[in-house]
PDB file of N, CA, C and O in Angstrom, chain B, residues numbered from 101:
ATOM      1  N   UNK B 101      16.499   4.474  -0.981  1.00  0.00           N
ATOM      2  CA  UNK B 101      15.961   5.811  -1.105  1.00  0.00           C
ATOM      3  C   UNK B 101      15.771   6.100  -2.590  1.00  0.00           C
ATOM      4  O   UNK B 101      16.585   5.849  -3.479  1.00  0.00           O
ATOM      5  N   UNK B 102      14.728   6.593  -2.704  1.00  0.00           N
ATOM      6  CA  UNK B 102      14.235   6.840  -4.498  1.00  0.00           C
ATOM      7  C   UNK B 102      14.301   8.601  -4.337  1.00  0.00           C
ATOM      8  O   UNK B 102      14.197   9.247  -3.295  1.00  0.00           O
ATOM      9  N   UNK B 103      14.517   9.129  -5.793  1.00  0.00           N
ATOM     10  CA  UNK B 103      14.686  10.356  -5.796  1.00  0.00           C
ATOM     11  C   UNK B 103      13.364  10.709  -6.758  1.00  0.00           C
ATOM     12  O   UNK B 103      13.375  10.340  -7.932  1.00  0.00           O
ATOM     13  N   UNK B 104      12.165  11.478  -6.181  1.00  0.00           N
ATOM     14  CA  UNK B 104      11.405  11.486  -7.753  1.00  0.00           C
ATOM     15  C   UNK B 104      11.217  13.327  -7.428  1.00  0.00           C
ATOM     16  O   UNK B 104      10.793  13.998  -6.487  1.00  0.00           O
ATOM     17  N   UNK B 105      11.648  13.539  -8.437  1.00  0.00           N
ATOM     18  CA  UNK B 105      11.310  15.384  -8.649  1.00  0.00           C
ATOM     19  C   UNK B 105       9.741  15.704  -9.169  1.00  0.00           C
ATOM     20  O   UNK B 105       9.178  14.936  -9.949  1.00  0.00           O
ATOM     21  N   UNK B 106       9.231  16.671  -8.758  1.00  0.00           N
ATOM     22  CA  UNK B 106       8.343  16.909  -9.235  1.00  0.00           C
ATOM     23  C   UNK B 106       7.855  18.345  -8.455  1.00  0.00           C
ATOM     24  O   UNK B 106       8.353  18.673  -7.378  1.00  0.00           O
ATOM     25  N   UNK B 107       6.835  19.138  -9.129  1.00  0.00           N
ATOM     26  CA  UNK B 107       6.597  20.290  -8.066  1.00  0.00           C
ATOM     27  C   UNK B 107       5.397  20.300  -7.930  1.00  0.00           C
ATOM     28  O   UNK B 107       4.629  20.460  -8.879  1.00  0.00           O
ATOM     29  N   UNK B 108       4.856  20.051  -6.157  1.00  0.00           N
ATOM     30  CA  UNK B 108       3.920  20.045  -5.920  1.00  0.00           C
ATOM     31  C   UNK B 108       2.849  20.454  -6.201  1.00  0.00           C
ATOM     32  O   UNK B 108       1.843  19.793  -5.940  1.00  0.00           O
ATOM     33  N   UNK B 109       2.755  22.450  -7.212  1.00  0.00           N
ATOM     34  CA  UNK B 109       2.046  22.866  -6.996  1.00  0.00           C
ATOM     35  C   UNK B 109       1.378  22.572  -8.961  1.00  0.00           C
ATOM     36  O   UNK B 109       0.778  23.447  -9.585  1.00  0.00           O
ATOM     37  N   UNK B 110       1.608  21.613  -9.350  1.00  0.00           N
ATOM     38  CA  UNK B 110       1.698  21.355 -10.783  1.00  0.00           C
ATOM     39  C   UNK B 110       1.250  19.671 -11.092  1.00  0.00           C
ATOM     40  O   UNK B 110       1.796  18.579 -10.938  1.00  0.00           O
ATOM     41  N   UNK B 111      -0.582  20.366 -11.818  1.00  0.00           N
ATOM     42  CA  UNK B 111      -1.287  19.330 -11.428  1.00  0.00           C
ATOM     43  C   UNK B 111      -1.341  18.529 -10.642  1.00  0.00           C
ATOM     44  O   UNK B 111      -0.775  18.693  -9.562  1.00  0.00           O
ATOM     45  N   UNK B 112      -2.053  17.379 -10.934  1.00  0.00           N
ATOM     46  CA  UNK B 112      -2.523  16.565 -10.245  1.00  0.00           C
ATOM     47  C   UNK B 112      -1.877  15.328  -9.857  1.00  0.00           C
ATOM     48  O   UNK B 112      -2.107  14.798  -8.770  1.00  0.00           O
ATOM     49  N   UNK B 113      -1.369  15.028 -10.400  1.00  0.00           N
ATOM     50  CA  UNK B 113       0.420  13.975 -10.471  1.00  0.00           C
ATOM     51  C   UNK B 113       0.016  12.842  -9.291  1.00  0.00           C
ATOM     52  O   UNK B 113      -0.586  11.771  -9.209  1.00  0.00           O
ATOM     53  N   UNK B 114       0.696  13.725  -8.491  1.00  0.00           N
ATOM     54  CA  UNK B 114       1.232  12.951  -6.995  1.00  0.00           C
ATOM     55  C   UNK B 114       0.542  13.489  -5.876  1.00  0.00           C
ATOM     56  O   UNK B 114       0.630  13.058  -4.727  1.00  0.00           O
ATOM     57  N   UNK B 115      -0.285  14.635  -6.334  1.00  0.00           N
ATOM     58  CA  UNK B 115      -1.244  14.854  -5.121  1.00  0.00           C
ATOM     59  C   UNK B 115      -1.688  14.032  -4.065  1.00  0.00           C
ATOM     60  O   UNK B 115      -1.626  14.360  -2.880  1.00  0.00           O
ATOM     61  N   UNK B 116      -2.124  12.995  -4.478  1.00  0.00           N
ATOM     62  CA  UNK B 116      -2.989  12.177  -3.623  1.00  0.00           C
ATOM     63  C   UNK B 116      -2.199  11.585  -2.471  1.00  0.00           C
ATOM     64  O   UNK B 116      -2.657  11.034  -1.470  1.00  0.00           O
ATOM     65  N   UNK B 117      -0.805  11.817  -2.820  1.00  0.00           N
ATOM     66  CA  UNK B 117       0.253  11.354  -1.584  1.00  0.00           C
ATOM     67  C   UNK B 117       0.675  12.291  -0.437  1.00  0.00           C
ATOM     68  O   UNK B 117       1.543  12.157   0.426  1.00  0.00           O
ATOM     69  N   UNK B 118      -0.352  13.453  -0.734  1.00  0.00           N
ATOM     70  CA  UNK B 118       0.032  14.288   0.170  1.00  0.00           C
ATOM     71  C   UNK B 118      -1.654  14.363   0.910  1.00  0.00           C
ATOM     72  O   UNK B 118      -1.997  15.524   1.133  1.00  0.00           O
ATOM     73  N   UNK B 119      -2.251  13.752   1.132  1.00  0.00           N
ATOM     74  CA  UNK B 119      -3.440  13.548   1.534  1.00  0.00           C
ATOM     75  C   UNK B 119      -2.969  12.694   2.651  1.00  0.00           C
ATOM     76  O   UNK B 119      -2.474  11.579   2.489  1.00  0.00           O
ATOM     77  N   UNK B 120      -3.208  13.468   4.162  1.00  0.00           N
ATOM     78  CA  UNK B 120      -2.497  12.570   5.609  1.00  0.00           C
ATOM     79  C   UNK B 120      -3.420  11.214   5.688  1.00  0.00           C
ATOM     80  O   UNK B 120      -3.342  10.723   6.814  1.00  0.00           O
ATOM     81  N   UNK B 121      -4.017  10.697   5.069  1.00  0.00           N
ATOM     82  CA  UNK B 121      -5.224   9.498   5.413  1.00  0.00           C
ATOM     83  C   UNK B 121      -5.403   8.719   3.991  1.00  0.00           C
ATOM     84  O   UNK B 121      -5.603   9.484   3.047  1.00  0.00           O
ATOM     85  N   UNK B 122      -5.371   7.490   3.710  1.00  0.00           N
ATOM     86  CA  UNK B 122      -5.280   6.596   2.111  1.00  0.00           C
ATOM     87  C   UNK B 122      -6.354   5.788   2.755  1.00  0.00           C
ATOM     88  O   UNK B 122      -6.169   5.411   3.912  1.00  0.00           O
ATOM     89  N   UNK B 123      -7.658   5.424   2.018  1.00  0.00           N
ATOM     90  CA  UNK B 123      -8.509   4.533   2.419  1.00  0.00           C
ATOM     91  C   UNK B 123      -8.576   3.459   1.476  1.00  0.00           C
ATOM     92  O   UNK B 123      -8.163   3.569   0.321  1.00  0.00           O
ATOM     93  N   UNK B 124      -9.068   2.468   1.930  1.00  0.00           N
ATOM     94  CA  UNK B 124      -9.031   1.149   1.016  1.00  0.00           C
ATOM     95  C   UNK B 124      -9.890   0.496   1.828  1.00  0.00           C
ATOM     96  O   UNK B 124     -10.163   0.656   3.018  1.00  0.00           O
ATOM     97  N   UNK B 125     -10.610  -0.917   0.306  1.00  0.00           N
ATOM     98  CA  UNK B 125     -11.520  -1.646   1.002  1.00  0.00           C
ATOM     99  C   UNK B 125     -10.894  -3.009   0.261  1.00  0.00           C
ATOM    100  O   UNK B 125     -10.573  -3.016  -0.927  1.00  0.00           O
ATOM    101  N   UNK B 126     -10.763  -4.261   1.227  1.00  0.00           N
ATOM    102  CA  UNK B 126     -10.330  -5.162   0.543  1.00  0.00           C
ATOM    103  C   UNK B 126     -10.519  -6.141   1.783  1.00  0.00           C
ATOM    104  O   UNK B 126     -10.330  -5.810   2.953  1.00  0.00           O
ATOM    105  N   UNK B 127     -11.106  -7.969   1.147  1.00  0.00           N
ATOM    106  CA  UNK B 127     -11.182  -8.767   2.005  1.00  0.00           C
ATOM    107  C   UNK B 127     -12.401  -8.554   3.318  1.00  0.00           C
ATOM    108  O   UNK B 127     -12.431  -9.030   4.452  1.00  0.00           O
ATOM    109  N   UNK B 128     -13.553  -7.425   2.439  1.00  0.00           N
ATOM    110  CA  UNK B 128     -14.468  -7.159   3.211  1.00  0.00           C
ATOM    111  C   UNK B 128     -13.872  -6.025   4.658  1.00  0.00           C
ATOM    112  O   UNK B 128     -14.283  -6.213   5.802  1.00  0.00           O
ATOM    113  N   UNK B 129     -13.271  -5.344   4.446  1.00  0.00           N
ATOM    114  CA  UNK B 129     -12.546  -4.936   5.546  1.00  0.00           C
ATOM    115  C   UNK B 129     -12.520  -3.124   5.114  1.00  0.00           C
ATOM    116  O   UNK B 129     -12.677  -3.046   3.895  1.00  0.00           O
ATOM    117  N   UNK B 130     -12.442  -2.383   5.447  1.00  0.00           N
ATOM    118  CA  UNK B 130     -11.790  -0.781   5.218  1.00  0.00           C
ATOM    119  C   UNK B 130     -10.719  -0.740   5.758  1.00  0.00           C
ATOM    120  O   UNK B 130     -10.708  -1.045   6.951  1.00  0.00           O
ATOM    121  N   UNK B 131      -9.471  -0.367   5.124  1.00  0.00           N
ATOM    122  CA  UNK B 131      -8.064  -0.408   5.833  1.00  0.00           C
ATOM    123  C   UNK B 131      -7.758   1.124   5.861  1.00  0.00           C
ATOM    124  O   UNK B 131      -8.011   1.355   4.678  1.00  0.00           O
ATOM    125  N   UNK B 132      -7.504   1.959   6.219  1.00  0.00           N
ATOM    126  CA  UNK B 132      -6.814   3.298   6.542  1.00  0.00           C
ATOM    127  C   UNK B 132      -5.641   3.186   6.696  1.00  0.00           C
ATOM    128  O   UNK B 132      -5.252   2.245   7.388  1.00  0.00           O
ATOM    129  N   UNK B 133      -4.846   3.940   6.210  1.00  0.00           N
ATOM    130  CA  UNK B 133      -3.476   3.872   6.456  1.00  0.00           C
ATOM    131  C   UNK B 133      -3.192   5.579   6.310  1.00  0.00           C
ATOM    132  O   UNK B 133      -3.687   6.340   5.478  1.00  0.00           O
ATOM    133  N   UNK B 134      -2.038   5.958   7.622  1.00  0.00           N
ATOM    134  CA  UNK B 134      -1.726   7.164   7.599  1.00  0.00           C
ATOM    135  C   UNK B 134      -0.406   7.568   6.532  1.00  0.00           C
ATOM    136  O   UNK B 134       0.672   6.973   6.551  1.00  0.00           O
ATOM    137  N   UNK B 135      -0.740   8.686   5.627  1.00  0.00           N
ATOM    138  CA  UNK B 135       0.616   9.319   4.494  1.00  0.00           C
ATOM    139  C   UNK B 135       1.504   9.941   4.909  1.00  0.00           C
ATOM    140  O   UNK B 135       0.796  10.483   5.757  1.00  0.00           O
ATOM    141  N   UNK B 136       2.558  10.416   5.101  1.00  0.00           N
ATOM    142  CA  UNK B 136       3.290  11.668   5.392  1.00  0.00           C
ATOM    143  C   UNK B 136       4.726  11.692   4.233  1.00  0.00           C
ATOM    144  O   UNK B 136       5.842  11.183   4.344  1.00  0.00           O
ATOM    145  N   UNK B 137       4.374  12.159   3.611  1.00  0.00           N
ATOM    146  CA  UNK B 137       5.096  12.375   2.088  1.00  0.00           C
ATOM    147  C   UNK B 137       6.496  13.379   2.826  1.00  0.00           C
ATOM    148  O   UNK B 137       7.686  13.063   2.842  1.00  0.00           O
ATOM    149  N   UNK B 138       5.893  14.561   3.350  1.00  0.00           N
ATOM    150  CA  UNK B 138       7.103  15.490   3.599  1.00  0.00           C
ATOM    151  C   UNK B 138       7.932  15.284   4.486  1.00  0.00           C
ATOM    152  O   UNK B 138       9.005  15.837   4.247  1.00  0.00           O
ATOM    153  N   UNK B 139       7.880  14.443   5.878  1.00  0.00           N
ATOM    154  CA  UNK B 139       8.610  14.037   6.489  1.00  0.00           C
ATOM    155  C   UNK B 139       8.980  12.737   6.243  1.00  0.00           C
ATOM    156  O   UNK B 139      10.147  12.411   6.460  1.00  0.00           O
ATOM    157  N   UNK B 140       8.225  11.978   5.847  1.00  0.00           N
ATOM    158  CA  UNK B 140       9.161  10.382   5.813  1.00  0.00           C
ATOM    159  C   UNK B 140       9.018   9.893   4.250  1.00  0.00           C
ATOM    160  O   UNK B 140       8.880   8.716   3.916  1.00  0.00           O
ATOM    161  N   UNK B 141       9.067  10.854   3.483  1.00  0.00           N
ATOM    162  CA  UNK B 141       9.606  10.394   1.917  1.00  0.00           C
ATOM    163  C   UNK B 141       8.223   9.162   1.623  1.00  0.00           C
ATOM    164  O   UNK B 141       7.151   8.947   2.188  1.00  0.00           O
ATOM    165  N   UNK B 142       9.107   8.416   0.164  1.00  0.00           N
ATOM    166  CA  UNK B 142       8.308   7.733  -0.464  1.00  0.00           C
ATOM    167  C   UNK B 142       8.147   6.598   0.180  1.00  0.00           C
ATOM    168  O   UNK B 142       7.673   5.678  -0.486  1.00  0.00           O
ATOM    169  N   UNK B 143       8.410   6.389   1.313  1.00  0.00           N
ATOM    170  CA  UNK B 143       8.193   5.256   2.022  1.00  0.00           C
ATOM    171  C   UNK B 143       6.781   5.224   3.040  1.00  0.00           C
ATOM    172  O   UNK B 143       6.317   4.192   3.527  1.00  0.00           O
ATOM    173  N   UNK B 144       6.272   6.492   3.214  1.00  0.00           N
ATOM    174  CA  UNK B 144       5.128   6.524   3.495  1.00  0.00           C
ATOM    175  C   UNK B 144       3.711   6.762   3.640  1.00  0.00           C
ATOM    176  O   UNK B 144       2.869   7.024   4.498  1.00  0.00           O
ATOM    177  N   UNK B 145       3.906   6.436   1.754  1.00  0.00           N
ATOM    178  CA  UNK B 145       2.876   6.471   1.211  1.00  0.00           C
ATOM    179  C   UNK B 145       2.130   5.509   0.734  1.00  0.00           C
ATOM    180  O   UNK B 145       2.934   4.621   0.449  1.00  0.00           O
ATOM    181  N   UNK B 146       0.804   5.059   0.408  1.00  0.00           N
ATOM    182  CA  UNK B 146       0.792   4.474  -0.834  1.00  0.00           C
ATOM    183  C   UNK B 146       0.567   4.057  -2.053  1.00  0.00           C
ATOM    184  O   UNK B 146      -0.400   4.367  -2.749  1.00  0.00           O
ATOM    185  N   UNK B 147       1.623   3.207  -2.393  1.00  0.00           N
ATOM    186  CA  UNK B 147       1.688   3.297  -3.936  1.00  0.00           C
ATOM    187  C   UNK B 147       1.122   2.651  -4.921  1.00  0.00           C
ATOM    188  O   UNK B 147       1.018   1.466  -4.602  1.00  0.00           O
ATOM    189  N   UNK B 148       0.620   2.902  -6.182  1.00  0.00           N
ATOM    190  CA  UNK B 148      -0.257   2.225  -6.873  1.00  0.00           C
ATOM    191  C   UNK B 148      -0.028   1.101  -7.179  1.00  0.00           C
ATOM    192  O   UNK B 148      -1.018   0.499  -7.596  1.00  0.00           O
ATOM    193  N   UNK B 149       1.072   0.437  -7.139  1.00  0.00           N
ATOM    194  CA  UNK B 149       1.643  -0.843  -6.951  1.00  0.00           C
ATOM    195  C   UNK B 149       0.965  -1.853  -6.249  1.00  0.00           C
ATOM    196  O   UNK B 149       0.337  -2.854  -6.594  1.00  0.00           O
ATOM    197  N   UNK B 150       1.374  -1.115  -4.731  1.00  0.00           N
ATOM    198  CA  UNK B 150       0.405  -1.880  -3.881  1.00  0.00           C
ATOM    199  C   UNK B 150      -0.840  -1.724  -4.039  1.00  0.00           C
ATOM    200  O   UNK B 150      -1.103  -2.913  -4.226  1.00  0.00           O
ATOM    201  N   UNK B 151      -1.508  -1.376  -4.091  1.00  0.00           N
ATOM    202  CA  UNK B 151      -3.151  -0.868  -4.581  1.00  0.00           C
ATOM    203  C   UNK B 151      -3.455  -2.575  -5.576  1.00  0.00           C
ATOM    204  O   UNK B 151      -3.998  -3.606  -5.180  1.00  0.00           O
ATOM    205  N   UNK B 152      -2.675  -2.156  -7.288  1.00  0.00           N
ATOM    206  CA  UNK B 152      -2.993  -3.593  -7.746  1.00  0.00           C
ATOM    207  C   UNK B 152      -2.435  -4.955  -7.211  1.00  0.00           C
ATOM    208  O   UNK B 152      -2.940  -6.032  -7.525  1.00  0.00           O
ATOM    209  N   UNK B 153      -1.445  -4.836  -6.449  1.00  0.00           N
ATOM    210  CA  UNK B 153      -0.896  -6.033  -5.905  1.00  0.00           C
ATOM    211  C   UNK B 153      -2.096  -6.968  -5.016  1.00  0.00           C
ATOM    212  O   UNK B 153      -2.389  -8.160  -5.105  1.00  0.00           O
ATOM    213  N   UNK B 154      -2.681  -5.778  -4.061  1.00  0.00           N
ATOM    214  CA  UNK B 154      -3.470  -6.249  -3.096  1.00  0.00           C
ATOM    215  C   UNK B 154      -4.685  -6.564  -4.124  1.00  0.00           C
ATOM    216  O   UNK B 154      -5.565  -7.303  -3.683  1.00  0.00           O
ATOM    217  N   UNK B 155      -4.803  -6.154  -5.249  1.00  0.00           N
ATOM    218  CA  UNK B 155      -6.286  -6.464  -5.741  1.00  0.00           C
ATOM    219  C   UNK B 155      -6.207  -7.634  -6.344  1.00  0.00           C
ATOM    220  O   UNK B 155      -7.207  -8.327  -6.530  1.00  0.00           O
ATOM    221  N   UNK B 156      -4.389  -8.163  -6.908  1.00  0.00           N
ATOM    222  CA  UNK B 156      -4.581  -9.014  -7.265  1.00  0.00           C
ATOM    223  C   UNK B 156      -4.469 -10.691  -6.474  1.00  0.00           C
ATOM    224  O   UNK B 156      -4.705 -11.842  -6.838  1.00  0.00           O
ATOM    225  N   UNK B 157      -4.081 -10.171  -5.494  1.00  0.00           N
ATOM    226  CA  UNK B 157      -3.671 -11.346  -4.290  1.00  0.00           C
ATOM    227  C   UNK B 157      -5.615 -11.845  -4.009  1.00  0.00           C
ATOM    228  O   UNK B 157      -5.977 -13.021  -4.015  1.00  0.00           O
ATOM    229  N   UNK B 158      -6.588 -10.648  -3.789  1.00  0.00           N
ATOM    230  CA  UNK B 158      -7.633 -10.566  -3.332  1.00  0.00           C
ATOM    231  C   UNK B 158      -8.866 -11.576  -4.334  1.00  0.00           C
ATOM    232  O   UNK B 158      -9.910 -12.105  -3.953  1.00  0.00           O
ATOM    233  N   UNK B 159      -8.141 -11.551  -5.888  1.00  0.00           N
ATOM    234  CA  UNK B 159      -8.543 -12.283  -6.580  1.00  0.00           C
ATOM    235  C   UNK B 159      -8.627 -13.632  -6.468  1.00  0.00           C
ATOM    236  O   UNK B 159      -9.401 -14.312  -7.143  1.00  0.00           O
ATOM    237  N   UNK B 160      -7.893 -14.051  -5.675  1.00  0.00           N
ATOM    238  CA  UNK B 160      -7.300 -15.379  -5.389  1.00  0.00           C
ATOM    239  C   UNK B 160      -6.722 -16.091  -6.184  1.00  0.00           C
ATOM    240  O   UNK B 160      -6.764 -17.305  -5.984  1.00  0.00           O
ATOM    241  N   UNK B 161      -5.959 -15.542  -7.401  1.00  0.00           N
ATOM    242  CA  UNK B 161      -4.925 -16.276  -8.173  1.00  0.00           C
ATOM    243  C   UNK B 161      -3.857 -17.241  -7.105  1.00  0.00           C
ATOM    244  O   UNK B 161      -3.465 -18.388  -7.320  1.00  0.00           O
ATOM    245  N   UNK B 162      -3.673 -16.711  -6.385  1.00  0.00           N
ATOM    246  CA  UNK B 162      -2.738 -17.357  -5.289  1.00  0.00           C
ATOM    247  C   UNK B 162      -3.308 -17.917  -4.023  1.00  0.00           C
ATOM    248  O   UNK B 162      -3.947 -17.239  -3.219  1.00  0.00           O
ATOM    249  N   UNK B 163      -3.091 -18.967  -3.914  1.00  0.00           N
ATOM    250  CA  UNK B 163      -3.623 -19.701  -2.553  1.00  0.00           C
ATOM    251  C   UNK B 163      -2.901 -18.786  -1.290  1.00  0.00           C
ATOM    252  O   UNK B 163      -1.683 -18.675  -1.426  1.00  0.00           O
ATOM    253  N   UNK B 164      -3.230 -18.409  -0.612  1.00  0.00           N
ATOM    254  CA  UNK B 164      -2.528 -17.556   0.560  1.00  0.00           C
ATOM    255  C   UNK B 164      -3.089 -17.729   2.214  1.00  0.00           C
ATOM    256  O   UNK B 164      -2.793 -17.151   3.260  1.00  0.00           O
ATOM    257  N   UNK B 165      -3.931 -18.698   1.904  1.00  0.00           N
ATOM    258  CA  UNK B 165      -4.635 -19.373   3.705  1.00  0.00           C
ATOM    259  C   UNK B 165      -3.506 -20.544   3.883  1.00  0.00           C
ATOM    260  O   UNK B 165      -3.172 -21.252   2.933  1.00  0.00           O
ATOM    261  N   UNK B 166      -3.154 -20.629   4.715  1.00  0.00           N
ATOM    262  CA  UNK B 166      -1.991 -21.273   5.685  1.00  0.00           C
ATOM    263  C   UNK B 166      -0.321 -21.415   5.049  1.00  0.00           C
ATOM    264  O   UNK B 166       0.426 -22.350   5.335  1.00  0.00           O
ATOM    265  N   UNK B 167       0.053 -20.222   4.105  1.00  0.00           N
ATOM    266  CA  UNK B 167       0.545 -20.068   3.484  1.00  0.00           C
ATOM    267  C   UNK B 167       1.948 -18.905   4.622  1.00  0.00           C
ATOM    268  O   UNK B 167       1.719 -18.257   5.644  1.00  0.00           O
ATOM    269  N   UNK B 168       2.737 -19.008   4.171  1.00  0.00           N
ATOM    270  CA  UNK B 168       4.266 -18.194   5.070  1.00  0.00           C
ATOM    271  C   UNK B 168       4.338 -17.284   4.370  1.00  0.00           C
ATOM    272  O   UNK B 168       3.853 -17.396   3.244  1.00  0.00           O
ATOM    273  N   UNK B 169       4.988 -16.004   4.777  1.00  0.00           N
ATOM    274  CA  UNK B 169       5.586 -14.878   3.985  1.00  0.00           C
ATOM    275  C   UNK B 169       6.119 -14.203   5.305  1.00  0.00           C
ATOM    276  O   UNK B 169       5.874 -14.251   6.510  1.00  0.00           O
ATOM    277  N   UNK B 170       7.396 -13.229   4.027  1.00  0.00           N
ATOM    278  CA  UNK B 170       8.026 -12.307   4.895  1.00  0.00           C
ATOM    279  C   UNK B 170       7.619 -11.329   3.920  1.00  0.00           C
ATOM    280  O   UNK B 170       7.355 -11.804   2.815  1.00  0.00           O
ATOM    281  N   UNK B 171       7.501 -10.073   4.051  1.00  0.00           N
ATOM    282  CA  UNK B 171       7.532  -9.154   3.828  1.00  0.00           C
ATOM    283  C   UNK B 171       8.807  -8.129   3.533  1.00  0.00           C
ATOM    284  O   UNK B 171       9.237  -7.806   4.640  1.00  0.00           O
ATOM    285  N   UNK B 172       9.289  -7.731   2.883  1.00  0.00           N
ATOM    286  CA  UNK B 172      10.167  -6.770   2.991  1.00  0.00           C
ATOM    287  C   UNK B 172      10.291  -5.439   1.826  1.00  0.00           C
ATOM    288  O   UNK B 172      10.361  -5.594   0.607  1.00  0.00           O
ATOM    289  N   UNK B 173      10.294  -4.291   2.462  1.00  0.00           N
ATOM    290  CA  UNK B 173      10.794  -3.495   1.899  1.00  0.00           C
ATOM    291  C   UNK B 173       8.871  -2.431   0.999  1.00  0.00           C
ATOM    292  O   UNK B 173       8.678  -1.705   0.023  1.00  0.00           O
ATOM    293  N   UNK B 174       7.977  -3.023   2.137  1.00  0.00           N
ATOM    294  CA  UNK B 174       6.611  -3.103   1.701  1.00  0.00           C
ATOM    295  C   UNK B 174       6.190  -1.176   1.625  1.00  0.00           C
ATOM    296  O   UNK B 174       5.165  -0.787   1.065  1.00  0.00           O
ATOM    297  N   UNK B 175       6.967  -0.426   2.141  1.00  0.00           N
ATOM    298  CA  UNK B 175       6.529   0.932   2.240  1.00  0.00           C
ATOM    299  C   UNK B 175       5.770   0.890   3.835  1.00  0.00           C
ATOM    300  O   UNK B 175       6.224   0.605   4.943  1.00  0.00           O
ATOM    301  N   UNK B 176       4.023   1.435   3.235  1.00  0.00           N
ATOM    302  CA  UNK B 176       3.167   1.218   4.882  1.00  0.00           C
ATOM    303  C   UNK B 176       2.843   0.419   4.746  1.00  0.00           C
ATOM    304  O   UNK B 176       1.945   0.155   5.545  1.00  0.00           O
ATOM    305  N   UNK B 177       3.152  -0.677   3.753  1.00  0.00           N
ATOM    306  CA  UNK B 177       2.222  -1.997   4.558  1.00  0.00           C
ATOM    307  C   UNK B 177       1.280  -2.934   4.117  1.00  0.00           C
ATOM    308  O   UNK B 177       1.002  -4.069   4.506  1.00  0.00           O
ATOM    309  N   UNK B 178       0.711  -1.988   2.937  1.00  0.00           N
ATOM    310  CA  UNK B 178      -0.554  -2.268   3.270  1.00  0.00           C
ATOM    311  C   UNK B 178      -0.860  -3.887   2.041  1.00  0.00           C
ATOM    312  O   UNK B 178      -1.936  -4.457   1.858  1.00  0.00           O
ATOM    313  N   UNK B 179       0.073  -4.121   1.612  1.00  0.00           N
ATOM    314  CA  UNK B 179       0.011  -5.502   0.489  1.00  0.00           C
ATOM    315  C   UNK B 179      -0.219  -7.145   2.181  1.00  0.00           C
ATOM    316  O   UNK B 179      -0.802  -8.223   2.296  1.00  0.00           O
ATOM    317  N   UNK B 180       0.576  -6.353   2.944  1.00  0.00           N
ATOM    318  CA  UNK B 180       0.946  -7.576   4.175  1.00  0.00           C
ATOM    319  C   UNK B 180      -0.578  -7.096   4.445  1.00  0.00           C
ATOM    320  O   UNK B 180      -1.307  -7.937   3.919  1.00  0.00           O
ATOM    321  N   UNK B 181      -1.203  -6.268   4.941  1.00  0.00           N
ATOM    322  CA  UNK B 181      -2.138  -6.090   5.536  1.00  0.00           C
ATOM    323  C   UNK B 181      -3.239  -6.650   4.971  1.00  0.00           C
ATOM    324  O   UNK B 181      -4.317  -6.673   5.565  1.00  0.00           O
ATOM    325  N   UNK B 182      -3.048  -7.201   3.657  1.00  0.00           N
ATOM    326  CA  UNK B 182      -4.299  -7.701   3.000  1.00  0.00           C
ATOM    327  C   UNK B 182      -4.009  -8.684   2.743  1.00  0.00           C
ATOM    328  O   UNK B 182      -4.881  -9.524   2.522  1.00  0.00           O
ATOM    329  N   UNK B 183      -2.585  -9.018   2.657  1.00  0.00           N
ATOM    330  CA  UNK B 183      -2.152 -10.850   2.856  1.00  0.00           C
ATOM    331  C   UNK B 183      -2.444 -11.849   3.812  1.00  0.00           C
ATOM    332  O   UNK B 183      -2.570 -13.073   3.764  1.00  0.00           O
ATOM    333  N   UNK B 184      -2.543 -10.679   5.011  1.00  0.00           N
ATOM    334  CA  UNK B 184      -2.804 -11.251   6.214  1.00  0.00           C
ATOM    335  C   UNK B 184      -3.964 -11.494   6.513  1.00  0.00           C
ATOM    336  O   UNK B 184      -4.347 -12.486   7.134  1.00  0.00           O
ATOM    337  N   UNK B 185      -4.883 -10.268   5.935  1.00  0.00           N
ATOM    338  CA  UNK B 185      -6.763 -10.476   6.382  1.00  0.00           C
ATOM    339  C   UNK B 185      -6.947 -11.544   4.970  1.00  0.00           C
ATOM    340  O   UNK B 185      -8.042 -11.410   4.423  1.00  0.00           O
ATOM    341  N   UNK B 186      -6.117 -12.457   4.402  1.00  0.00           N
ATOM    342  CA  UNK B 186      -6.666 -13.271   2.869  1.00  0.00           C
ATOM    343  C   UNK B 186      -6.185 -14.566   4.326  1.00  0.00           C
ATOM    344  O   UNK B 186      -6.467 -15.744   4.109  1.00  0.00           O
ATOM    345  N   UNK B 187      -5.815 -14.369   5.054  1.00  0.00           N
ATOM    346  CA  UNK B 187      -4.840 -15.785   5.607  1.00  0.00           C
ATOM    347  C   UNK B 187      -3.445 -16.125   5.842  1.00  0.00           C
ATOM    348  O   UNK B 187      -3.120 -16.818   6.806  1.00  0.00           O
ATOM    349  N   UNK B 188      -2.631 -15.683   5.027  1.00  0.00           N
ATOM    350  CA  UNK B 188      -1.602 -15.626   5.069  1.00  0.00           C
ATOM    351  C   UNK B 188      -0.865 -15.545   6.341  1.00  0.00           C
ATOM    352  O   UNK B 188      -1.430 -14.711   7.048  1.00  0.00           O
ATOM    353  N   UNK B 189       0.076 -16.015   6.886  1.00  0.00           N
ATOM    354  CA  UNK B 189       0.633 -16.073   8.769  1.00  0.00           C
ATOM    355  C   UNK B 189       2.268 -15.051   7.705  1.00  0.00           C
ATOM    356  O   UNK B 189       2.871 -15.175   6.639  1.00  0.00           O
ATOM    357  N   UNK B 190       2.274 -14.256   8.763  1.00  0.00           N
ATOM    358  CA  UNK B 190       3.292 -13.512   8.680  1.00  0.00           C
ATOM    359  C   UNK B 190       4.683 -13.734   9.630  1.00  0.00           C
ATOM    360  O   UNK B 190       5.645 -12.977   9.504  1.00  0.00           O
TER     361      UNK B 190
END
């Protein structure tokens, strides 16, 4: 559990995590993923982390077609979700 303070009504910050719908395009695909900041915390959002993670997996620095992974601790998801449409078996 992460603690981050901040007050909603003060700029633009963290806004975008309170937006119920996050769209993304990656691996030729549109991924949607649903937010809910006020009931299920920072875990279900996402985070700009994942955003460059997935852009950089998408680059193909990393071979990731017939390749293993576990996942853990991913938030919604969405780094597996683009590991998986690159090839990757989960």
């Amino acid at each position: 559990m992460a603690l981050v303070p901040y007050e909603e009504t003060s700029g633009v910050g963290l806004q975008k995590f309170h937006k119920p719908l996050a769209t993304f395009s990656f691996a030729n695909h549109t991924i949607q993923i649903r937010q809910d900041w006020r009931q299920l915390g920072v875990a279900a959002v996402v985070w700009d982390a994942a955003v460059v993670l997935s852009t950089y997996l998408e680059m193909g620095a990393v071979e990731l077609r017939g390749r293993s992974a576990v996942e853990l601790g991913a938030g919604t998801g969405l780094v597996g979700i683009v590991a998986a449409l690159l090839g990757i078996t989960m």
